[in-house]
C-alpha positions in Angstrom: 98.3 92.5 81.0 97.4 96.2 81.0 95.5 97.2 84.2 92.6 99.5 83.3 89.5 98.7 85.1 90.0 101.4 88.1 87.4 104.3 88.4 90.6 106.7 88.5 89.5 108.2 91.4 92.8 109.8 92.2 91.8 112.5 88.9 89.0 114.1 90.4 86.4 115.2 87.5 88.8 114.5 84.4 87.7 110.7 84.8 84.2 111.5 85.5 83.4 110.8 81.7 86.7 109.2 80.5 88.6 106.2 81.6 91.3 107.0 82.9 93.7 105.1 80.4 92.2 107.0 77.3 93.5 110.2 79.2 96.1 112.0 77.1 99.3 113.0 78.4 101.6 114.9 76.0 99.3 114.3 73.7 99.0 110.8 73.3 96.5 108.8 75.0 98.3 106.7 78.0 96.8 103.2 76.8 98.0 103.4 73.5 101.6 105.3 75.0 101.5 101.7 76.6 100.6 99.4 73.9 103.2 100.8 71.5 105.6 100.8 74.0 105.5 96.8 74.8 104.7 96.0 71.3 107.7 97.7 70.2 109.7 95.6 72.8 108.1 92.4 71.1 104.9 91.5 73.6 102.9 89.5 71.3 100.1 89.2 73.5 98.2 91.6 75.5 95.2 91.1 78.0 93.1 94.4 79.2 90.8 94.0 82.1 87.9 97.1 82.3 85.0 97.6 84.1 84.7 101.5 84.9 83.6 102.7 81.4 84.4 99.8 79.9 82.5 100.4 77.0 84.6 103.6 75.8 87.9 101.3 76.5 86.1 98.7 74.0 85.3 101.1 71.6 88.8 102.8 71.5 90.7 99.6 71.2 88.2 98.4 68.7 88.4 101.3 66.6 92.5 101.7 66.8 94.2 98.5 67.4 92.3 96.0 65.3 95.1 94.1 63.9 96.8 93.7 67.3 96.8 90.8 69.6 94.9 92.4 72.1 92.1 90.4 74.3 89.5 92.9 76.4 88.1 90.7 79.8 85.6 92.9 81.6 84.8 92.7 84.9 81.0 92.9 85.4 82.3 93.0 89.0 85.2 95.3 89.6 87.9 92.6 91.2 90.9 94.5 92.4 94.5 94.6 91.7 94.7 90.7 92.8 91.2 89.6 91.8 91.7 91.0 88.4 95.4 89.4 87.6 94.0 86.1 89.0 91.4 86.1 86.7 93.6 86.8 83.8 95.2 83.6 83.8 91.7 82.2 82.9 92.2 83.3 79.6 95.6 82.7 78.8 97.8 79.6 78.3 100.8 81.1 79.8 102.2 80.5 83.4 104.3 83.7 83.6 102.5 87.0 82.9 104.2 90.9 83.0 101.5 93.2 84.7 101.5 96.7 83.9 99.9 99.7 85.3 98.3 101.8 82.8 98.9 105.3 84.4 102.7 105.1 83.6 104.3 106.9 80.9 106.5 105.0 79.4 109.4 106.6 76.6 112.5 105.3 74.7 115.0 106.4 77.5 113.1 103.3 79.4 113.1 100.9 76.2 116.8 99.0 77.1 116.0 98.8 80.4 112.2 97.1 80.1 114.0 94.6 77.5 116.6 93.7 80.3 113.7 93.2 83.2 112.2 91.1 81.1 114.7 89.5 79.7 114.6 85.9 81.9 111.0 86.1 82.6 110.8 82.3 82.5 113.1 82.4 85.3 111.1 84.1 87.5 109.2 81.7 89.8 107.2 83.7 92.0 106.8 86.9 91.5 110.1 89.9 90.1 109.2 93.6 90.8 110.5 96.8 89.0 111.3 99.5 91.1 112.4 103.4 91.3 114.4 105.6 93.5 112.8 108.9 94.7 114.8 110.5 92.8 114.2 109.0 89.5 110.1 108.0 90.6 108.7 110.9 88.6 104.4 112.3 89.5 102.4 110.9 92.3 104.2 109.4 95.0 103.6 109.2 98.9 105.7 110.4 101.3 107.0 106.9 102.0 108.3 104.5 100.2 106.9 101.6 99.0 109.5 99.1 99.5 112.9 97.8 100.0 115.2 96.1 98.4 118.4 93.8 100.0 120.4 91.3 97.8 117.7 91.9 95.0 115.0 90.7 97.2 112.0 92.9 98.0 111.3 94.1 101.6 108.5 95.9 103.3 110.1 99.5 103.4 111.3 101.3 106.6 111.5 104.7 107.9 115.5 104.2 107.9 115.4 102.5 104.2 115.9 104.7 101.2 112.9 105.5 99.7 112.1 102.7 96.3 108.4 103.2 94.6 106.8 100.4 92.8 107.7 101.6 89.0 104.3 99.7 88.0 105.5 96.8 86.3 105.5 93.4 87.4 106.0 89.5 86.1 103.8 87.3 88.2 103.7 83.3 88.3 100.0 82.1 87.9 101.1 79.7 91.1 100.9 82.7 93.7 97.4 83.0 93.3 96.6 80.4 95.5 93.9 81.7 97.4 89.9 81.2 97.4 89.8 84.9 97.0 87.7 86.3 93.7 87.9 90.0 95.1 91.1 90.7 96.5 93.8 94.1 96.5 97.5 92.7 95.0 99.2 93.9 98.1 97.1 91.1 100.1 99.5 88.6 97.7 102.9 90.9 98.0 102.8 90.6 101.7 102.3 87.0 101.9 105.3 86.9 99.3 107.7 89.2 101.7 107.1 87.3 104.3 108.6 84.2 102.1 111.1 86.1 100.7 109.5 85.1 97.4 109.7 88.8 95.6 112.6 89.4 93.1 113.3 93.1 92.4 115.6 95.2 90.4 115.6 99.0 90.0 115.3 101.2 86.8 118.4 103.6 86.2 116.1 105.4 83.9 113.0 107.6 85.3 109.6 106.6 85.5 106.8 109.1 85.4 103.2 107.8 87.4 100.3 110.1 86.2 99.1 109.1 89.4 96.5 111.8 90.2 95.1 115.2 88.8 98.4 117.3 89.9 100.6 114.9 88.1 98.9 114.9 84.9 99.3 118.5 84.6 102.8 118.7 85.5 105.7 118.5 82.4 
């Protein structure tokens, strides 16, 4: 599932008229940067969510990808990280689902390493996070980190941990989603999931770049 139904606020005027995932970066336009990316690694299905714009994400994927397996579920009501992966699983057979940020730039030095994360995604029964060191974490980042990570099992992040940013890739279980909720932030699930010690995580030797705002999409 490729998350694209933000308003992109974090660009200031250069999504004002253009979804942010038909941005281009290096010259390629980040959706399809992600597309080929996961195709190449053998995803045979994909799921897009819209809603801001959605017309122009239709159109683009209509226009370029029609021979791919790619299902479009617009969200007449914006849902939300959570809302929106919850209601993914409403049109898909699958338990087990990899959730991807659209805003990452993904290149071959992260190929062997995607393939291993996702290597025993059957396995994963609640929820397996892929992370980054600062130093690796590449565009927009806070100041803190996002989270920790002890015996491969994600923790909130402390002042005294090193700093680990969520590289924007996920696998998720369909059985977390066990609330009432339609509208709901992801983080609202994460932290129940911490809590239970329920979050698998493993971090990327190869770096990640987030085109995370307006600065990092002009940087090289």
């Amino acid at each position: 599932m490729i998350l694209c139904a933000g308003f992109g606020s974090r660009m200031l005027n250069l999504t004002r008229n253009t979804p942010k995932p038909l941005l281009k970066y290096k010259n390629k336009i980040l959706l399809k940067n992600t597309i080929d990316f996961f195709t190449n690694i053998g995803c045979d299905e994909i799921l897009v969510n819209t809603h801001y714009l959605h017309n122009k994400i239709k159109n683009y994927l209509d226009k370029n990808f029609k021979n791919y397996p790619i299902q479009i579920i617009y969200e007449k009501e914006i849902l939300g990280t959570g809302g929106g992966v919850k209601n993914i699983f409403n049109y898909t057979k699958r338990k087990k689902i990899c959730i991807v940020n659209s805003d990452i730039f993904w290149t071959k030095e992260n190929k062997s390493h995607i393939e291993f994360f996702l290597s025993n995604y059957e396995n994963v029964s609640h929820c397996k996070m892929l992370l980054s060191k600062d130093i690796n974490f590449l565009g927009f980042k806070k100041e803190k980190g996002d989270f920790n990570l002890k015996r491969n099992v994600v923790t909130n992040w402390k002042i005294k941990n090193e700093k680990l940013y969520y590289s924007g890739l996920q696998i998720v279980s369909k059985n977390i989603f066990n609330t009432r909720k339609k509208i709901f932030p992801i983080n609202e699930i994460w932290t129940k999931l911490i809590k239970k010690k329920q979050i698998k995580g493993c971090v990327i030797p190869s770096k990640i770049r987030h085109i995370g705002d307006k600065i990092s999409f002009y940087e090289n």
